[in-house]
BAPAPA-314732 format. One record per atom (N, C-alpha, C, O): x, y, z; residue number from 0; atom name. Coordinates in nm, 2 decimals. Layout:
N
east;north;up;seq;atom
X;Y;Z;NUM;CA
...
END
This chain:
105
east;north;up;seq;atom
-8.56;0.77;-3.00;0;N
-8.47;0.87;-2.95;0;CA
-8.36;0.90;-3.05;0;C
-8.31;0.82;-3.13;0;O
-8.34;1.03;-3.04;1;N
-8.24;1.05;-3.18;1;CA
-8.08;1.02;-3.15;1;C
-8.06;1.02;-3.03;1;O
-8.01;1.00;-3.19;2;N
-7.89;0.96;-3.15;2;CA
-7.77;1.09;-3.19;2;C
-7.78;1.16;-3.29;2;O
-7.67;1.10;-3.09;3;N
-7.59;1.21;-3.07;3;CA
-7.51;1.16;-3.18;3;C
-7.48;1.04;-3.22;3;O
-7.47;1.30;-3.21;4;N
-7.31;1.24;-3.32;4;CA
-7.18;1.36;-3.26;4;C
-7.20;1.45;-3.17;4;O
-7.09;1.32;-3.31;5;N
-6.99;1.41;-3.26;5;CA
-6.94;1.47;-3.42;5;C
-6.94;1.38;-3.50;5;O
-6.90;1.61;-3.46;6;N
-6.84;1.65;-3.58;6;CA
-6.72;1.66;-3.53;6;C
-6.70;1.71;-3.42;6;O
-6.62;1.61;-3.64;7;N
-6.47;1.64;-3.62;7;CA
-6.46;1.75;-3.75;7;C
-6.49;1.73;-3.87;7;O
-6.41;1.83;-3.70;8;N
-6.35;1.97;-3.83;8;CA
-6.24;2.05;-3.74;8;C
-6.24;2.07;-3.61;8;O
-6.11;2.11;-3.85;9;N
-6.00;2.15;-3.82;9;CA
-6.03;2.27;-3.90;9;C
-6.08;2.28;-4.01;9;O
-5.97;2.39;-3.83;10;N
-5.95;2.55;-3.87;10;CA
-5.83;2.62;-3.86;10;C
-5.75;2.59;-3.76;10;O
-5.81;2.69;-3.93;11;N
-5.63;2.70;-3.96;11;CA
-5.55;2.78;-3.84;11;C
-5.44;2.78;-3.80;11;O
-5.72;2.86;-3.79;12;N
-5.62;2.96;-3.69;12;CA
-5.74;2.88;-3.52;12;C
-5.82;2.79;-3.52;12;O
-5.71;2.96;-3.41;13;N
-5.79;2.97;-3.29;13;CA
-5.88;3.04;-3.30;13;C
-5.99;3.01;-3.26;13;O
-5.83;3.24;-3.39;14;N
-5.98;3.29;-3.41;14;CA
-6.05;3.22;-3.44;14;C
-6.14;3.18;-3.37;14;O
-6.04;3.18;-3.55;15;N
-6.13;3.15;-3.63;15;CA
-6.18;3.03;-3.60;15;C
-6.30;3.04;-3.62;15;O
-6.17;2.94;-3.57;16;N
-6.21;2.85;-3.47;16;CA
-6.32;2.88;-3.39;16;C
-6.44;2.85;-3.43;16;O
-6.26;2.97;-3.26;17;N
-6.36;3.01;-3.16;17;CA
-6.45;3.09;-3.27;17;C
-6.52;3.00;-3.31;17;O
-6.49;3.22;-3.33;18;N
-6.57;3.28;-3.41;18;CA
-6.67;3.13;-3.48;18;C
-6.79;3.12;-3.44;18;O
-6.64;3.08;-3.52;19;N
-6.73;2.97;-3.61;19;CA
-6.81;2.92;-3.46;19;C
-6.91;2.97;-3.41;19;O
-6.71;2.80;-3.43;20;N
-6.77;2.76;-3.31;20;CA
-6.90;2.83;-3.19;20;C
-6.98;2.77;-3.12;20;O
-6.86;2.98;-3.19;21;N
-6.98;3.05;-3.12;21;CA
-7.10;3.07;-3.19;21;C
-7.22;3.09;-3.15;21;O
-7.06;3.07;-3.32;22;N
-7.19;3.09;-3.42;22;CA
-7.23;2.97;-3.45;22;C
-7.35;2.98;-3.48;22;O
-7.19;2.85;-3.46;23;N
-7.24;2.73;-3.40;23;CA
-7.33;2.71;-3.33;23;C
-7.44;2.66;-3.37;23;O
-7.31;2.74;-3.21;24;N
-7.38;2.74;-3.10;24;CA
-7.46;2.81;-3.06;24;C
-7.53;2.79;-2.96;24;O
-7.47;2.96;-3.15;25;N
-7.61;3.03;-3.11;25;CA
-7.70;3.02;-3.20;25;C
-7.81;3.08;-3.18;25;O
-7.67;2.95;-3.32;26;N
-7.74;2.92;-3.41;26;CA
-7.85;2.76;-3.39;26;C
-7.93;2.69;-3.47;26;O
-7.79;2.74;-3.25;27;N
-7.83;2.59;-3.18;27;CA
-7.84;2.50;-3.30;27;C
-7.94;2.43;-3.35;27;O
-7.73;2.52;-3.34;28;N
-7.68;2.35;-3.44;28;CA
-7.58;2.29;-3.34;28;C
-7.51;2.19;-3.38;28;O
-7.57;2.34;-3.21;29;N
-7.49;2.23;-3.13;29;CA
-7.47;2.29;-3.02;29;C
-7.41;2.39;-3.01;29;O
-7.54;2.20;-2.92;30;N
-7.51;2.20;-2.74;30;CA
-7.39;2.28;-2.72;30;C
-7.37;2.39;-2.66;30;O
-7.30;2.21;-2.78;31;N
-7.14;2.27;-2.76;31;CA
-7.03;2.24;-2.83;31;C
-7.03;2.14;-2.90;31;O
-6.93;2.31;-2.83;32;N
-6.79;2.27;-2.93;32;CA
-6.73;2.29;-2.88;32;C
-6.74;2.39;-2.81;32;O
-6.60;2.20;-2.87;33;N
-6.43;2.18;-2.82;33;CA
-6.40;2.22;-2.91;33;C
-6.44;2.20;-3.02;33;O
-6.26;2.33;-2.87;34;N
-6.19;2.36;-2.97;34;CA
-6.05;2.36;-2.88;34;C
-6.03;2.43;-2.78;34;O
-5.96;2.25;-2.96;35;N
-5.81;2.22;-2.90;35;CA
-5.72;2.29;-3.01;35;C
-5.73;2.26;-3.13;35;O
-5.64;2.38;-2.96;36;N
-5.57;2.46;-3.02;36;CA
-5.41;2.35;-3.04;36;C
-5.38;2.25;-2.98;36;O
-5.35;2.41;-3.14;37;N
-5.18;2.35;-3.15;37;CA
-5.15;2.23;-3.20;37;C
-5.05;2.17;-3.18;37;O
-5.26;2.18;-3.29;38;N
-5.23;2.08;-3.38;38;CA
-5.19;2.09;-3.49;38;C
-5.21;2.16;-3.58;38;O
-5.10;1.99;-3.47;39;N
-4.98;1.98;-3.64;39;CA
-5.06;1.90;-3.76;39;C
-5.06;1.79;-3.72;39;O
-5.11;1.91;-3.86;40;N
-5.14;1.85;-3.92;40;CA
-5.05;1.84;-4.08;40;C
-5.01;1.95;-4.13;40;O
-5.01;1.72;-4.14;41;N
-4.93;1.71;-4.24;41;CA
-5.04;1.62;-4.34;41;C
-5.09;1.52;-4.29;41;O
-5.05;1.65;-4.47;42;N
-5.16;1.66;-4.51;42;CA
-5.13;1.66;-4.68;42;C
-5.09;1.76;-4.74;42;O
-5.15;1.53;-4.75;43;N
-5.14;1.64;-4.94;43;CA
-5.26;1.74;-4.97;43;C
-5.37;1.74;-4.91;43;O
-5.21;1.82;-5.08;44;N
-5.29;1.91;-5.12;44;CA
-5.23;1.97;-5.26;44;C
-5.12;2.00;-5.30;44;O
-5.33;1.98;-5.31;45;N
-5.24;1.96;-5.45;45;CA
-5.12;1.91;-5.55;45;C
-5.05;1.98;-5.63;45;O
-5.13;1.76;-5.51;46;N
-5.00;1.71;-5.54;46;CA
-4.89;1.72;-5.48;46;C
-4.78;1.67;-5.53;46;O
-4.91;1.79;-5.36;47;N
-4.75;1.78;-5.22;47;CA
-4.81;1.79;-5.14;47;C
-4.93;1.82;-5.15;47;O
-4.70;1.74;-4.97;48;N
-4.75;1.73;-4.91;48;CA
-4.72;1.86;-4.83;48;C
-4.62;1.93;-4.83;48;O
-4.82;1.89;-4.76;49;N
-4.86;2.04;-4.72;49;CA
-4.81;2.03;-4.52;49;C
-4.84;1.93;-4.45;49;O
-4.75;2.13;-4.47;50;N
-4.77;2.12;-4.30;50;CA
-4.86;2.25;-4.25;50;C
-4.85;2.37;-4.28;50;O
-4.94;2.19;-4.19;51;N
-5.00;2.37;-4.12;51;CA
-5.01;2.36;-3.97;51;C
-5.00;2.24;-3.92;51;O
-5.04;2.48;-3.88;52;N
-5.11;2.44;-3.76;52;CA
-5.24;2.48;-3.77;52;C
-5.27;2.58;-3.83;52;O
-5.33;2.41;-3.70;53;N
-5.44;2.42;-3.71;53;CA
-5.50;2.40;-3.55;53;C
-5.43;2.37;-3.46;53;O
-5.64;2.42;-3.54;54;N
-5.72;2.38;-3.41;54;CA
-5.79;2.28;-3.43;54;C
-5.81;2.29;-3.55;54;O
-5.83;2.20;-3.40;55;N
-5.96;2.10;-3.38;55;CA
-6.11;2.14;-3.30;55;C
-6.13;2.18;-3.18;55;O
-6.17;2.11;-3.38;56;N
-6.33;2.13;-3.32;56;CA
-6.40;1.99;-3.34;56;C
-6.38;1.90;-3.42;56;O
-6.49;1.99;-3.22;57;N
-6.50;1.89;-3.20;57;CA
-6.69;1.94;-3.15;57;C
-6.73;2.01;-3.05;57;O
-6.73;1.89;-3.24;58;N
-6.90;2.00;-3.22;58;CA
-7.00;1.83;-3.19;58;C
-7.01;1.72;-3.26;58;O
-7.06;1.91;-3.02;59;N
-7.14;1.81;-2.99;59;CA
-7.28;1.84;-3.00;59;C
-7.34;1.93;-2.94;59;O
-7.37;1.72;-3.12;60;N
-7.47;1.79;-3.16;60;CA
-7.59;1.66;-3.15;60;C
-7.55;1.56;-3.09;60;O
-7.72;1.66;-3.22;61;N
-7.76;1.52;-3.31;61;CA
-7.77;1.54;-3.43;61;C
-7.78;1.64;-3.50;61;O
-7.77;1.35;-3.49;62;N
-7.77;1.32;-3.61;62;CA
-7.87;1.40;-3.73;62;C
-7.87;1.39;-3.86;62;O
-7.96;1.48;-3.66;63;N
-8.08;1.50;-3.75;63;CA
-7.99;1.68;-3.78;63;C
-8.03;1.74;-3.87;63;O
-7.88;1.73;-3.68;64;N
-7.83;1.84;-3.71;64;CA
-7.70;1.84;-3.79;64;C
-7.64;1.94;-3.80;64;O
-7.66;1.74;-3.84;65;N
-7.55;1.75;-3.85;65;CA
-7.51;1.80;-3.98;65;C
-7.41;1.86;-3.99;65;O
-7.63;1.77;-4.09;66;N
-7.62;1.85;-4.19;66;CA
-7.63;1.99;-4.21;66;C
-7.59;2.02;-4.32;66;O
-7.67;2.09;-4.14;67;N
-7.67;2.19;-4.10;67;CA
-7.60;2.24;-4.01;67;C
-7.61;2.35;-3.99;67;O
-7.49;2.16;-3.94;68;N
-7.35;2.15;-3.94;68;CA
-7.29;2.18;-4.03;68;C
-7.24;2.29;-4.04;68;O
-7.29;2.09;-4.11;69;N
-7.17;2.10;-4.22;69;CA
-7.17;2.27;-4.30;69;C
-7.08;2.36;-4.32;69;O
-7.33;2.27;-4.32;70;N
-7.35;2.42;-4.40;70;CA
-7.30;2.52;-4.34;70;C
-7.25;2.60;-4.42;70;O
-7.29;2.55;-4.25;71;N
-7.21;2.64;-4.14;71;CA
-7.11;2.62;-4.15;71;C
-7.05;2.72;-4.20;71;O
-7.01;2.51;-4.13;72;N
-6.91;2.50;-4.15;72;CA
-6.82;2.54;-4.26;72;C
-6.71;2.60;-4.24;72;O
-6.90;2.49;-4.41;73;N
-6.86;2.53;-4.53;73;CA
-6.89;2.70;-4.55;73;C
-6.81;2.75;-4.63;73;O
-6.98;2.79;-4.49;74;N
-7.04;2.92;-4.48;74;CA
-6.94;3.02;-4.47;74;C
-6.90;3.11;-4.54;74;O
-6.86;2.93;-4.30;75;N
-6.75;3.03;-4.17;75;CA
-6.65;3.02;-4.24;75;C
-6.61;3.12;-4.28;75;O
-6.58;2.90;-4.30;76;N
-6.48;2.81;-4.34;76;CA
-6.40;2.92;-4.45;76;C
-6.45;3.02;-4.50;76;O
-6.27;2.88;-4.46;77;N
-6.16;2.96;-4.49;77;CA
-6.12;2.88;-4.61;77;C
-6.09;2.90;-4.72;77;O
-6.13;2.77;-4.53;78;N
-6.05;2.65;-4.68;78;CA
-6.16;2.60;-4.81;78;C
-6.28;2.56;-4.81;78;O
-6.10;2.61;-4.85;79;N
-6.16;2.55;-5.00;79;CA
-6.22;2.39;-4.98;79;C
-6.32;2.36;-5.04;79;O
-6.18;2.34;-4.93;80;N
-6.23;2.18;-4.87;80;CA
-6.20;2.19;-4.70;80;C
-6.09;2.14;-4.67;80;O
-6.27;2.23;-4.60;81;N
-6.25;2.16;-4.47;81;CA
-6.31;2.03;-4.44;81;C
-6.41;1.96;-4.45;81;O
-6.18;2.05;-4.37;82;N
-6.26;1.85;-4.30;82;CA
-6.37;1.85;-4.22;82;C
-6.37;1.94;-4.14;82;O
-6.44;1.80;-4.22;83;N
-6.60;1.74;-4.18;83;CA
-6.61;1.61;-4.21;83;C
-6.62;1.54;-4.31;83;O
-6.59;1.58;-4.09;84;N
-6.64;1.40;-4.01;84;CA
-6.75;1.38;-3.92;84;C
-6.75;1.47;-3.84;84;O
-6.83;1.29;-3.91;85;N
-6.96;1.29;-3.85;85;CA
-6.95;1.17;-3.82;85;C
-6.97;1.07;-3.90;85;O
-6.90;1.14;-3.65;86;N
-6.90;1.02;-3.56;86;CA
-7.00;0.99;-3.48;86;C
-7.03;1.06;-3.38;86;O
-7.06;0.85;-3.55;87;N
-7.11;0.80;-3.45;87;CA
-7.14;0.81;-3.32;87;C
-7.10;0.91;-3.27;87;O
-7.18;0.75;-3.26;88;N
-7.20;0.81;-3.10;88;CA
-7.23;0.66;-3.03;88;C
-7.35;0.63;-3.03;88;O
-7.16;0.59;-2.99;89;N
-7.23;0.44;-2.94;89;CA
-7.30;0.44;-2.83;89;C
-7.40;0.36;-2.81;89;O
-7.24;0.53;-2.73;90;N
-7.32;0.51;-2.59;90;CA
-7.30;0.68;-2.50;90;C
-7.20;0.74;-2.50;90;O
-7.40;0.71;-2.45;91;N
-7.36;0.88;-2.42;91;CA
-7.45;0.88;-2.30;91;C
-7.54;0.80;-2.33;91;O
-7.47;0.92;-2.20;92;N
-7.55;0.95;-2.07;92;CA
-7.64;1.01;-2.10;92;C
-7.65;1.12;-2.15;92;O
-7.74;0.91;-2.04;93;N
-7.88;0.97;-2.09;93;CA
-7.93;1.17;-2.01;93;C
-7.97;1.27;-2.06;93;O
-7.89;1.14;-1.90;94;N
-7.89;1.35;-1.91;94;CA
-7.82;1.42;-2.00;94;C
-7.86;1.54;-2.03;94;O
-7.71;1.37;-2.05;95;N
-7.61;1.45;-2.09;95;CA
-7.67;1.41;-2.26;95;C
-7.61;1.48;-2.34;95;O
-7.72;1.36;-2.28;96;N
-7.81;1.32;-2.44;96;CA
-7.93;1.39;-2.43;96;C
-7.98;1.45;-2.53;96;O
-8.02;1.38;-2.28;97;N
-8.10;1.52;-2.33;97;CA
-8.02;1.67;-2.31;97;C
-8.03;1.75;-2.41;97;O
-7.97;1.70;-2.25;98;N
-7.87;1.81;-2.26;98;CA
-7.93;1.87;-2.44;98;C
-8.01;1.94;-2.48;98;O
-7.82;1.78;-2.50;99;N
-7.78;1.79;-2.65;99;CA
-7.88;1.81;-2.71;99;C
-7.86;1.89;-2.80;99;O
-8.00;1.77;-2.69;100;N
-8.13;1.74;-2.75;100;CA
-8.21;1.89;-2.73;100;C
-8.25;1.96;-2.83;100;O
-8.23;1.92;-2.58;101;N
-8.24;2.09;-2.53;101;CA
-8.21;2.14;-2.63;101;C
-8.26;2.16;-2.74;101;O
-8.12;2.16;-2.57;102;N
-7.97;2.30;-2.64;102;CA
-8.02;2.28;-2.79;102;C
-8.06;2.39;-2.83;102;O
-8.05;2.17;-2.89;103;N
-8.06;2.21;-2.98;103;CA
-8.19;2.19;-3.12;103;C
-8.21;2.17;-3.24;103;O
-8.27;2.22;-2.96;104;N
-8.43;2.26;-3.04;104;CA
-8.45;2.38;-3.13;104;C
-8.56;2.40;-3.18;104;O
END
């Protein structure tokens, strides 16, 4: 059985956010994505330290998609480096892991 991962990535605005995230998801590289608006992130970038607001996405997919995650991500993506993290998944309910699995045949 393949195992679920969770992607963590941050986008500078909410459009842009939600716009990625829907193309995400009909491109079925992922069941679904959270997107939490109103985060402060303080951050270096080019030798200072930078403040922005940003959103958090939080894309629920599997491990065998996650690289085709990322390409999308880097595709939609605004920034020159966005963050892309790829967590583990220890224990997830088995309907709710075929769910993920469905959604993204």
């Amino acid at each position: 059985m393949e195992r679920a991962v969770l992607v963590y990535t941050t986008w500078p605005s909410i459009v842009e956010a939600e716009r990625a995230g829907r193309t995400i998801v009909e491109r079925r590289l992922a069941a679904c994505v959270n997107i939490l608006p109103g985060m402060i992130s303080h951050y270096w970038w080019e030798g200072k330290i930078e403040r922005a607001e940003e959103a958090v996405m939080i894309v629920k997919t599997r491990a065998s998609m996650a690289e085709p995650v990322r390409g999308a991500v880097k595709e939609l993506h605004t920034y020159t480096t966005p963050a892309f993290m790829v967590l583990a998944v220890e224990s997830v309910d088995p309907d709710y892991h075929a769910w993920i699995v469905r959604e993204t045949q």
